[in-house]
N, C-alpha and C positions, 0 to 999 in steps of 0.2 A: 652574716647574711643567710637567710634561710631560703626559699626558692621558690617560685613562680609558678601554678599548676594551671594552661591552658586546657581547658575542656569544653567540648560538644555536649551540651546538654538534650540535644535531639527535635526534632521537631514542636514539641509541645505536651505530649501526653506523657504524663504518668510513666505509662509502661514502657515509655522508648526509651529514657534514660538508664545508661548503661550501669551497675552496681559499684563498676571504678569509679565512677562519674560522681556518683548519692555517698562514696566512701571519702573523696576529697573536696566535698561540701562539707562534709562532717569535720573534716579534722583542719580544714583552713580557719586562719583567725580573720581573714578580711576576704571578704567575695566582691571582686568587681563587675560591672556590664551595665549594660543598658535599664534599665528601668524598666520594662515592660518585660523582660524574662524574667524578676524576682520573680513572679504569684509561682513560675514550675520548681522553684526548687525551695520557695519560703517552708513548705512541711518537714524538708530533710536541715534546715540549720540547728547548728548548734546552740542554744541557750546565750547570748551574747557577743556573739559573729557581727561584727562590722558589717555591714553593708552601703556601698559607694555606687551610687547610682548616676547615669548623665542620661542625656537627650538622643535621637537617633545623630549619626554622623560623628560624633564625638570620640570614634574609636582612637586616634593618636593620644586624646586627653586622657584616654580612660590608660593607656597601654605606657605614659609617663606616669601616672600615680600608682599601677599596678610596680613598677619599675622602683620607684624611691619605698611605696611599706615595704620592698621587699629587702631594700640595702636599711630597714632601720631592723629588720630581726625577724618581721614577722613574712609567716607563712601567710601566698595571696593567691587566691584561685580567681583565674578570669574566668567567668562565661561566655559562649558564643552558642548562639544557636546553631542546630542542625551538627555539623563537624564543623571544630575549632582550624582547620586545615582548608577550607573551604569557604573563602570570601569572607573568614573568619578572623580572629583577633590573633592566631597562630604566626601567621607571618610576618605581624606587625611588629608582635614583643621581639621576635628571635632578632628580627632587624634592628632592631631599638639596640640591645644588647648582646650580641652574640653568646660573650662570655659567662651570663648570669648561668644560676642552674634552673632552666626551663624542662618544665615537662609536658607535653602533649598527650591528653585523652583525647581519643575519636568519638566520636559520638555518630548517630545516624542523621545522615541527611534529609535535608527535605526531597530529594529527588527520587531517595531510596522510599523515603516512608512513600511517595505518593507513586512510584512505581508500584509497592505491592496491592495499594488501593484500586490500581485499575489492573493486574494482572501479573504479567511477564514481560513486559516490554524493553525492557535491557539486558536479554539474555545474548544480545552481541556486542560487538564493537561500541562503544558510544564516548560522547564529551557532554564537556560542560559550557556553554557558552552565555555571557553577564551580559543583559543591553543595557546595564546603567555605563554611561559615559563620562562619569565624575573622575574617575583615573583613567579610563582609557579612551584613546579619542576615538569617533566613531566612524573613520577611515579603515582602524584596524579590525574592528569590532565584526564589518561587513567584511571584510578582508577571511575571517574563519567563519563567518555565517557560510561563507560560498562555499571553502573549504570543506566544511562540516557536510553540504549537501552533494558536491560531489564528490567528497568520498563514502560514502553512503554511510554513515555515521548515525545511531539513535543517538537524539541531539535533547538533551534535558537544556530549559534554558527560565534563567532566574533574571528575577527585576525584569521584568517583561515590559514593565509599564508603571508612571507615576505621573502626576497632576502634570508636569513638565514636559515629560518624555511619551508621548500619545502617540507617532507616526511610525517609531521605530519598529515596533512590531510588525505590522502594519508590510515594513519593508523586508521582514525577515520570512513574510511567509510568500510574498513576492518572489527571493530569491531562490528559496526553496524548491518552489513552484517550476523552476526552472529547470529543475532536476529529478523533483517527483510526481510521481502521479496525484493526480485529486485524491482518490480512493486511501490512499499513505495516511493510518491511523495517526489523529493526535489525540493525547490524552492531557489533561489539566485538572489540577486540586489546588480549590483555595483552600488555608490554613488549614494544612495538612496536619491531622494529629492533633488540633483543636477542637474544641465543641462548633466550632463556628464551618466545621469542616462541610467545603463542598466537592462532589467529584465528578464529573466530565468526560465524554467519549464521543468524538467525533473523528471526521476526515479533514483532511488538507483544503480540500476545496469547498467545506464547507464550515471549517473554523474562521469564526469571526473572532479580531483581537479584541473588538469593544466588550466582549464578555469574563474581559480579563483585568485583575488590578495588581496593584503591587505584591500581596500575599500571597499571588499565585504562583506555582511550578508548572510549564510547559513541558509536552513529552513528546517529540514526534518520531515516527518511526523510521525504520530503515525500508530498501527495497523488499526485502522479504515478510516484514510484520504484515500482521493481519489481525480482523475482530473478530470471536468466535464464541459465542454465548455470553454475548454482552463482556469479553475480553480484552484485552489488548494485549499480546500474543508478538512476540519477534523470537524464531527458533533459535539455535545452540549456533548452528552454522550453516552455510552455504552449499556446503554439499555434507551430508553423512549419512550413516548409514539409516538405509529407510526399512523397518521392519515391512513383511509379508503378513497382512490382516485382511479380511471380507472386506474393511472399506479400503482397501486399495494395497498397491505393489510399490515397488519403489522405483518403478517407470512413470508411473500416475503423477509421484507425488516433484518427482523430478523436473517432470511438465509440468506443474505446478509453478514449482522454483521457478520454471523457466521465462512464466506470463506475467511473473512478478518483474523479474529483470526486463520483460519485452517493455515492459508499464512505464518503467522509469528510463527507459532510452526513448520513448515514442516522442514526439515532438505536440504533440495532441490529444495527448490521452484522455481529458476531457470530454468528451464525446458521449452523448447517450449508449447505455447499455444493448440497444440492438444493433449498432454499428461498430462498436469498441470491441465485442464477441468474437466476430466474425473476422476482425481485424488484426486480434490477438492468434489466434488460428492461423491465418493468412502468412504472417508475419514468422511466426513460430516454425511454422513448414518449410518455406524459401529462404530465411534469412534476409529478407530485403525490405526494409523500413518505407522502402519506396509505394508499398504497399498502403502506405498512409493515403497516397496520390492516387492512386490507381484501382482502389475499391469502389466502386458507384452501386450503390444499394438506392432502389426505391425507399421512401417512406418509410420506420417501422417494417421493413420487410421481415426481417430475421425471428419477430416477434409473429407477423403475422402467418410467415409459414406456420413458424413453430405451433401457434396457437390449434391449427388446421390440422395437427399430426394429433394435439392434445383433446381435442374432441372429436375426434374418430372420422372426420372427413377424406383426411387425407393417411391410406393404407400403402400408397404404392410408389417406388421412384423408381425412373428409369435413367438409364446412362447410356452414353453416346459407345463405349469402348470397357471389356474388362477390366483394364484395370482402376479406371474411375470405380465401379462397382465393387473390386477387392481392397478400395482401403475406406472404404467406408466401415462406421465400427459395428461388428456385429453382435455384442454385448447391450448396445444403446437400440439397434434393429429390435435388438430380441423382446427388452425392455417396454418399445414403445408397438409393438406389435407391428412391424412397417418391414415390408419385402421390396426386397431390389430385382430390377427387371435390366439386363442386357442381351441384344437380338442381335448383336454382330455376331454371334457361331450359328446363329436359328440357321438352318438350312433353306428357311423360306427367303431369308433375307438375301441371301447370292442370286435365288430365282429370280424373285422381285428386280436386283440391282440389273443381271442380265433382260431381262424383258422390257424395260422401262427403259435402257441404257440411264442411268443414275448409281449415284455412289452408293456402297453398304450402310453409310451411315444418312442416306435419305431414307433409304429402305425400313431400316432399322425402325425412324422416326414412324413412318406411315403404319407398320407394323405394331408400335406401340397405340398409334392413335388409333387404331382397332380395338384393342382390347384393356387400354388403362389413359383413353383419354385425358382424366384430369387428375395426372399425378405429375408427382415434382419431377422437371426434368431437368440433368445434371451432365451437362454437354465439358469437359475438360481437354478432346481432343481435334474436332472434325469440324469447321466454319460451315462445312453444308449441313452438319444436323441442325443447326442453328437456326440456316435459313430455312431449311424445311417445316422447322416448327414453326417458325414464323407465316407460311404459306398455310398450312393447315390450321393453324390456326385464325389466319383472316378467311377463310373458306369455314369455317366452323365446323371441322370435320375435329378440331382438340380446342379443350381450357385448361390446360396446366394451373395446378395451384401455385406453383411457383415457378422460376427458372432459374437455375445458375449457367451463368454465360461464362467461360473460361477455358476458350482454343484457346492451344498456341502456335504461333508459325509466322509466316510474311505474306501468304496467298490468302486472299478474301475475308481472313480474320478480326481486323477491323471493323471492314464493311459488316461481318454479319453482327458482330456487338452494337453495331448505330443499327442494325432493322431491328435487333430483338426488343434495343429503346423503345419504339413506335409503339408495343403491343401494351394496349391502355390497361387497367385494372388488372393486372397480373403483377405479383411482388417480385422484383430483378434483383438477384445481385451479378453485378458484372465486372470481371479484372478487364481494364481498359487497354489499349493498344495491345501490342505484339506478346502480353506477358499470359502465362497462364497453365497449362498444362493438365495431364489428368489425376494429379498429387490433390494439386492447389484446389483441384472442382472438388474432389473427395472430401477435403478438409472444412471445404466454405458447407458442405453438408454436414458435416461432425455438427460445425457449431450451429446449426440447427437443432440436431437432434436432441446435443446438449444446453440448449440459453435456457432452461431450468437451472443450471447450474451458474447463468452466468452473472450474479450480484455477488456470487460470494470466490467468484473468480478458481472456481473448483475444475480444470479441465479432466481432469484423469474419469470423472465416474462412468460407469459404462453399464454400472448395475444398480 
């Protein structure tokens, strides 16, 4: 009896098959497989080579005949496409026969070749998961779909789809969905490593499965992948070491990491880009997902501030209390030419509070409406600066180009988040009831400064 050579012929091209691979073509007396793999390896046979060909599905028939030429003397190489190991003819033979002398070449996969066609995107953790259901039922199938999503797994996924099987996909990005963000790169290649080769770069939420058939490999990302010059990009790890560079530190990039993971824990993440900004910020500051609930932005607010900072209208923000004003970023300040104004130390403003009998931070307000009436103002600690803008403002003494509303406390707090509602054509974003503080206001203005950066989900830049 001579022995049995399993090998991965590779995707399809020429150059993917391995030199082991074109070495036990040559020297086998009979080559078995499917029929439509001869045309990759008919250049490399030997002058007289058997060839035993069958129909798709046929893999047990092919894995008995490869079985009996081998107990009559001769030497049989099976083929399988991609890796022999891999939903291949590998596991078939060995089970067939334990005892025979088998040998397994690897070959490249389809997952592998169509990973490098779109980039990097199995540079973590990842599986492989079949939606064909001819051997396994499709109770179990969903059963590691789910698994696969959350455990945050880059998920390569084969047999997507055939004449029969049209829904299943369909349900896979359904469950996905449940655990990732829309924005979560997918990447797909039809006949990867064929002339016939296509390749594909989209998101979760906006991959559709009808553009998908049976030749296809599926790729979808983990929480940290990203697209990045027409890329598809998943880093080394979760946390490492982040080099010191002009586009960023490894606090930047860290916060990065972090609105990736915020993405895929959100319950909503769907959401237009000037609400999801501002949201991801929020969220990232407080730890409180609750923030999903409790952000009420006008319209396109975060856009329209923004826009008003980018065409030079808007130069000036004021704040209720320093430390609202000190965590605001002063790199994105500097960037965007925009000065911050606080009058709670002005010395006029104690005058003011004592003469009027009214609080510092009315004072504050009215003090500002003198001198930067329509700039964005950024209330985090005090429910009367609140109401005071809002009183100056229906008096027409201020137009704020925007507001952030975000006291915190149990006194009047609410009440002045429902007056600051009332004021028409002004952009609001407001954190609702008792939550809020001068952290939270600071932040909801970051992602102002920065929603330039926010399609490509970039929090760190500041320069």
């Amino acid at each position: 009896m001579k022995k049995i050579i399993v090998a991965g012929i590779g995707p399809g091209s020429a150059e993917d098959i391995t030199p082991a691979v074109l070495e036990a073509v040559r020297q086998s007396d009979v080559i078995v497989g499917y029929k439509y793999y001869f045309r990759f390896i008919e250049p490399y046979l030997t002058p007289g080579t058997e060839c035993i060909d069958s129909g798709m599905r046929q893999e047990r028939q092919r894995a008995e005949e490869a079985v009996a030429l081998a107990k009559e003397g001769k030497t049989v190489c099976v083929i399988s496409s991609g890796d022999a190991g891999i939903y291949g003819m590998a596991p078939l033979i060995l089970e067939m026969d334990p005892t025979m002398d088998v040998q397994v070449l690897p070959g490249i996969s389809a997952f592998q070749k169509a990973a490098s066609l779109l980039g990097a995107p199995i540079g973590h953790d990842m599986c492989i998961i079949s939606l064909s259901d001819l051997m396994t039922p499709w109770q179990l199938i969903e059963k590691r779909i789910q698994a696969a999503s959350l455990g945050d797994f880059v998920t390569a996924v084969y047999n997507p789809k055939s004449h029969g099987r049209y829904w299943q996909l369909h349900r896979l990005k359904e469950l996905f969905q449940q655990q990732r963000a829309g924005t979560t790169p997918v990447g797909y290649v039809r006949q990867a490593g064929r002339p016939e080769q296509e390749v594909k770069l989209t998101t979760l939420g906006d991959f559709d499965p009808e553009d998908v058939d049976m030749f296809t490999v599926i790729l979808i990302g983990n929480s940290q992948s990203y697209i990045e010059g027409g890329k598809f990009i998943t880093p080394r790890g979760y946390f490492r070491d982040f080099p010191l560079s002009s586009e960023g530190t490894r606090g930047r990039l860290i916060m990065n990491e972090s609105f990736r993971t915020i993405l895929s824990e959100m319950k909503h993440p769907d959401v237009p880009t000037w609400r999801l900004w501002p949201l991801l910020h929020a969220i990232h500051t407080t730890v409180d997902f609750g923030m999903e609930k409790y952000l009420w932005m006008d319209d396109r607010a975060t856009e329209i501030i923004y826009n008003k900072i980018k065409d030079g209208t808007l130069r000036h923000i004021v704040t209720d209390v320093t430390m609202a004003a000190s965590g605001i970023r002063k790199g994105a300040l500097e960037r965007l030419g925009v000065e911050v104004h606080c009058y709670i130390n002005d010395p006029r403003t104690r005058e003011m509070a004592e003469e009027q009998s009214i609080t510092r931070s009315q004072a504050c307000m009215q003090l500002a409406a003198e001198e930067y009436s329509d700039a964005l103002y950024v209330v985090g600690n005090a429910p009367t600066a609140l109401f005071e803008i809002c009183d100056l403002t229906r008096k027409g003494k201020m137009q704020p180009a925007g507001i952030i509303a975000a006291p915190v406390g149990f006194v009047h707090v609410c009440e002045s988040k429902h007056a600051v509602k009332t004021l028409k054509q002004i952009p609001k974003i407001i954190v609702e009831g008792r939550k809020g503080g001068s952290n939270l206001a600071a932040t909801l203005c970051n992602a102002i400064l920065t929603y330039d950066d926010a399609e490509q989900i970039k929090p760190g830049r500041d320069l």
